[in-house]
Each structure stands twice: as C-alpha cells, then as structure tokens.
C-alpha positions as CSV (number, residue, x, y, z in Angstrom):
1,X,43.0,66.8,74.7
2,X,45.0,69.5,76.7
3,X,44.6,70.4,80.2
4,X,42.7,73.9,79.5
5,X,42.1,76.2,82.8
6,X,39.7,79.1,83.1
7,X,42.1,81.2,82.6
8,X,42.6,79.8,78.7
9,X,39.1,79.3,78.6
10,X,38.5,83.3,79.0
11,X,40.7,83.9,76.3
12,X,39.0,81.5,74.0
13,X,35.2,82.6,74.3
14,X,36.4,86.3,75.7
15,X,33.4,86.1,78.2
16,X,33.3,88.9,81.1
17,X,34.2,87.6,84.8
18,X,30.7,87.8,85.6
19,X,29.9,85.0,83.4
20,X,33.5,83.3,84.3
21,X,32.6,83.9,87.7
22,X,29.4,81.9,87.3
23,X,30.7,78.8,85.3
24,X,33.4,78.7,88.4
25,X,30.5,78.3,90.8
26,X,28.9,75.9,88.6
27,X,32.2,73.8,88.3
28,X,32.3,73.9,92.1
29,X,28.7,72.9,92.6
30,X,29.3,69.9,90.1
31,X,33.0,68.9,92.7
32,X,30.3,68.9,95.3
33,X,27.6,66.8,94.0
34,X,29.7,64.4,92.1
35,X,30.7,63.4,95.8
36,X,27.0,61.9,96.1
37,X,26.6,60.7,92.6
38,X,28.5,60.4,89.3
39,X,27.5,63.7,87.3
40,X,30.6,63.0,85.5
41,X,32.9,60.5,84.7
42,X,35.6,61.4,87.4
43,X,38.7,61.0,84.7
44,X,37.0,63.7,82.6
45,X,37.7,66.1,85.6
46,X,41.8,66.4,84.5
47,X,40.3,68.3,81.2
48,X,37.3,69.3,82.5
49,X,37.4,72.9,81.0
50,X,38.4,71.7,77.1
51,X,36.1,68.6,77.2
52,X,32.9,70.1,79.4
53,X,33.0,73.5,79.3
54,X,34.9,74.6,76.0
55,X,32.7,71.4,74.1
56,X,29.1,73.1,75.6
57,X,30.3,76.6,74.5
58,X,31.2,76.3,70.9
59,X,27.7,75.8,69.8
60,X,26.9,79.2,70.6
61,X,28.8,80.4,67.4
62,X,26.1,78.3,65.7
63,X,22.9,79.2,67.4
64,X,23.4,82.9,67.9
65,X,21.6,84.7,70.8
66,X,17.8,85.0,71.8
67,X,17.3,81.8,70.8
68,X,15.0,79.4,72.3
69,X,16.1,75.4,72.9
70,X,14.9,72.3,73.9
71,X,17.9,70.5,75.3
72,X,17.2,66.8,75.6
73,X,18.8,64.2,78.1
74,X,20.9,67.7,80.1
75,X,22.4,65.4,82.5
76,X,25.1,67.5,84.5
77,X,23.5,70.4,82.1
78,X,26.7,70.4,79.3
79,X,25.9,72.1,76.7
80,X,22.8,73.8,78.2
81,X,24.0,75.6,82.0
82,X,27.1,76.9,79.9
83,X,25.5,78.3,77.3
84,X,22.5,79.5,79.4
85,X,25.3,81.3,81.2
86,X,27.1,82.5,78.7
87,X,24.1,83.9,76.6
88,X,20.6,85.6,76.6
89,X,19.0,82.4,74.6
90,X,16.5,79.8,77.3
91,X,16.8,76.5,77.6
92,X,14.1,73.9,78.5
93,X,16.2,71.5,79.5
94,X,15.0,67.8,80.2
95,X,16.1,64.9,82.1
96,X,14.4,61.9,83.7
97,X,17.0,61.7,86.4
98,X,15.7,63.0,89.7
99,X,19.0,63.1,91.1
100,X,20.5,65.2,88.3
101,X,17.2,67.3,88.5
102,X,17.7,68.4,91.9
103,X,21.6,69.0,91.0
104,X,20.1,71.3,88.0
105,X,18.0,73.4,90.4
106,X,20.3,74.2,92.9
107,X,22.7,75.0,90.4
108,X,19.8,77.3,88.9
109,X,19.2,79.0,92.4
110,X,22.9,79.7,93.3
111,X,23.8,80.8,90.7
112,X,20.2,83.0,89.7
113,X,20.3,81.6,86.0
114,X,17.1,83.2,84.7
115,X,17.4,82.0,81.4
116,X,17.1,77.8,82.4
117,X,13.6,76.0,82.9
118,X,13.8,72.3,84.0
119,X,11.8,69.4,83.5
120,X,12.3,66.2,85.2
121,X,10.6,63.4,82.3
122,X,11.4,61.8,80.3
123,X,11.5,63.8,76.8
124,X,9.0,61.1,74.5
125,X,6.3,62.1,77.6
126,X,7.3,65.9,77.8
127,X,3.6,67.5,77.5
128,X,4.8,70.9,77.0
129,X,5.4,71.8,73.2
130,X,6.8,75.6,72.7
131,X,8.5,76.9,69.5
132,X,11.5,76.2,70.2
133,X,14.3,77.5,67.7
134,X,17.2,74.9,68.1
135,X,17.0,70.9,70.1
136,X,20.1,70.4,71.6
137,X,21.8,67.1,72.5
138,X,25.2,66.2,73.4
139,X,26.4,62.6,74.8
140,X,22.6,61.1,74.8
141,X,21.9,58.6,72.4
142,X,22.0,57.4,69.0
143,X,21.0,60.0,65.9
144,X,18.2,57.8,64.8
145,X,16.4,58.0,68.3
146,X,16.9,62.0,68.8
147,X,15.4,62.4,65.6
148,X,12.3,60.1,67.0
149,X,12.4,62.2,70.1
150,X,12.9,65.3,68.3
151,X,10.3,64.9,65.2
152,X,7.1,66.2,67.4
153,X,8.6,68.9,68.7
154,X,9.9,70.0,65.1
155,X,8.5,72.9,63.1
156,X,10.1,74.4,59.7
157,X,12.7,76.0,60.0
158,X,14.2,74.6,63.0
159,X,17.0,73.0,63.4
160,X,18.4,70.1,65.5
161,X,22.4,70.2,67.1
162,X,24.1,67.4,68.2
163,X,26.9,67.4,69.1
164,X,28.9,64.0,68.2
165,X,31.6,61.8,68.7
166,X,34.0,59.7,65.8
167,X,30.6,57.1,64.6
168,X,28.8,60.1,63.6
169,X,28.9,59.4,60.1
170,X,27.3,55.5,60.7
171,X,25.1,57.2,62.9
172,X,23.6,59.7,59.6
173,X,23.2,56.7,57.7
174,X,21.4,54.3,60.1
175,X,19.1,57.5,61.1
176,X,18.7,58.3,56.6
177,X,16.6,54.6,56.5
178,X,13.7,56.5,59.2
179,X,14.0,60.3,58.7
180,X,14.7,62.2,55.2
181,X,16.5,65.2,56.4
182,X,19.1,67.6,55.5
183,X,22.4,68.2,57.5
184,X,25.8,69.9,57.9
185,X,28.6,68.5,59.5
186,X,30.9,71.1,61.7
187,X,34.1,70.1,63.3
188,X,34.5,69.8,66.8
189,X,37.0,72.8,68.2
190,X,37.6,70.0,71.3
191,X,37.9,66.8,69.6
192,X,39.2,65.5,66.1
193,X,36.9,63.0,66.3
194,X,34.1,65.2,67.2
195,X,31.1,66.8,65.4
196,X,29.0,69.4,65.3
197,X,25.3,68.4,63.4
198,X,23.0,71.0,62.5
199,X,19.9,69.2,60.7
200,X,16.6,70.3,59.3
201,X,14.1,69.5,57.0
202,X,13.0,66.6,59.2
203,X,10.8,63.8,58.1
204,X,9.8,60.4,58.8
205,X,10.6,58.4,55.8
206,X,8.0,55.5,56.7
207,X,5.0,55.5,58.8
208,X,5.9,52.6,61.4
209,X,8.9,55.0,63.7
C-alpha cells in the first residue's frame, strides 16, 4: 500500500476543493481526537489517504448518488463521513460507542455535513426502520452476523456492501449455511486482498438465526 496524499487523492476521485477541503478538516479532527482515544490504529496513519479515505470512496462508483444507507458499526465514520462528503446520498450511520458518537457529531457540526444522521446503539436494538437503499459495512464483523443484523432492515431490491478483507471468500460460505442470497464480488482499488460485496436477495435459510 503506497503513501497516497490529498493531492493524489484529488486526482483519483476528481472531487472539487470544497469537498477536499472538507475531508482535510475531517482528517484533522480525526489527528485531534485520536489523541484521547484510538479512532484508528495509529500505524494506519502513514497511508491514511489510500487505506481510509481512497478505501471509503470507491464504493461510491457502486452506489451512485441520492441514495439512502444504513451504515452499520461507522466507528471513525470510514466509509460513511467520506462518502457523505463526497456525495448527495444520507447516511444513518450507527455505532454503540459513545466516544466515537461524540467524535461523529462534532465532526458533523464542523464541518456542516447535512447529509449524516447518527445513532448511538447498537444496530440489533436500532428502533428506527427507513427504506434504506444500500447497508454499508466496512471493518465490523463477520459476513454471517451483518447479514443477521442486516436481514430486518432488508427490503427487495436492496442491497448490502461490505467491504472485505483476504477471508472473504470463507466468510460467503460460513454466512451460505444461514442466509440464501445472491452476491457479486468487486475488487478492492486499495488492497489485493480486498473486496467489494454487493449482495441481495437475502433470506434466512433456517428459522433458528
């Protein structure tokens, strides 16, 4: 993995400065936080803008714009504050950290991100349940337990992206013994090991999940 800068980064995703501007800010906020708490693990810092930034932004190609999205376990908020940024699609995202949860607002009212609504819970006792287009995860758990968390949420013609790492393929077939579901596997722009899961056509395959 390279040491991409914003600069590189610009050229990639050709985003305007207002939005570069913004993800600059959000980098800064994250310098200042990590300080109090680990938001990230600190060696991730010396790519920070190939394995964060560049990693949260190539699922826009795949989700398109207007979109709606339940982002589950958002953490720092990779993928969701850089796509929220970088688009006109809204993210609920939700995290059980209060910590992380105060981070995400003030990141939120800094920077003015319209586009972000955040829910501190845990996702299995989330009470709201909108139609979302897309649910997002990247870096949360296993397959087989988004696809629990995801499955009352889920409506036809939805779909689910993950974004995985190099067990991806054992992951599909431990999750294919609870949920029947159909799936296409995207390479990572960031890492060879990495991939990109769009699924739909979720359902449980036996009644005890």
């Amino acid at each position: 993995m390279g040491s991409l800068t914003y600069k590189d980064f610009k050229v990639k995703t050709d985003i305007n400065d207002e939005r570069l501007e913004k993800l600059k800010t959000y980098l800064n906020l994250i310098k200042i936080w990590q300080k109090k708490f680990n938001l990230i693990s600190q060696k991730s810092f010396e790519s920070i803008w190939e394995r964060h930034f560049l990693d949260s932004y190539q699922i826009l190609k795949l989700i398109g714009n207007k979109k709606r999205i339940l982002d589950i376990g958002s953490g720092a908020g990779f993928p969701a504050i850089v796509c929220a940024i970088c688009s006109n699609n809204n993210f609920d995202l939700v995290e059980i950290n209060q910590k992380k949860c105060n981070f995400l607002n003030e990141v939120k009212d800094i920077i003015g991100i319209k586009n972000i609504f955040i829910h501190h819970s845990r996702i299995e006792n989330l009470k709201i349940i909108n139609n979302f287009d897309y649910i997002s995860a990247r870096a949360v758990t296993s397959l087989d337990k988004l696809l629990k968390y995801s499955f009352k949420f889920y409506k036809n013609g939805m779909y689910c992206i993950f974004l995985k790492g190099k067990t991806v393929f054992k992951e599909i077939e431990i999750a294919k013994k609870k949920f029947v579901f159909d799936f296409k596997s995207v390479n990572s722009i960031t890492n060879k090991d990495g991939k990109i899961l769009l699924i739909k056509n979720i359902n449980k395959k036996n009644f005890f999940i």
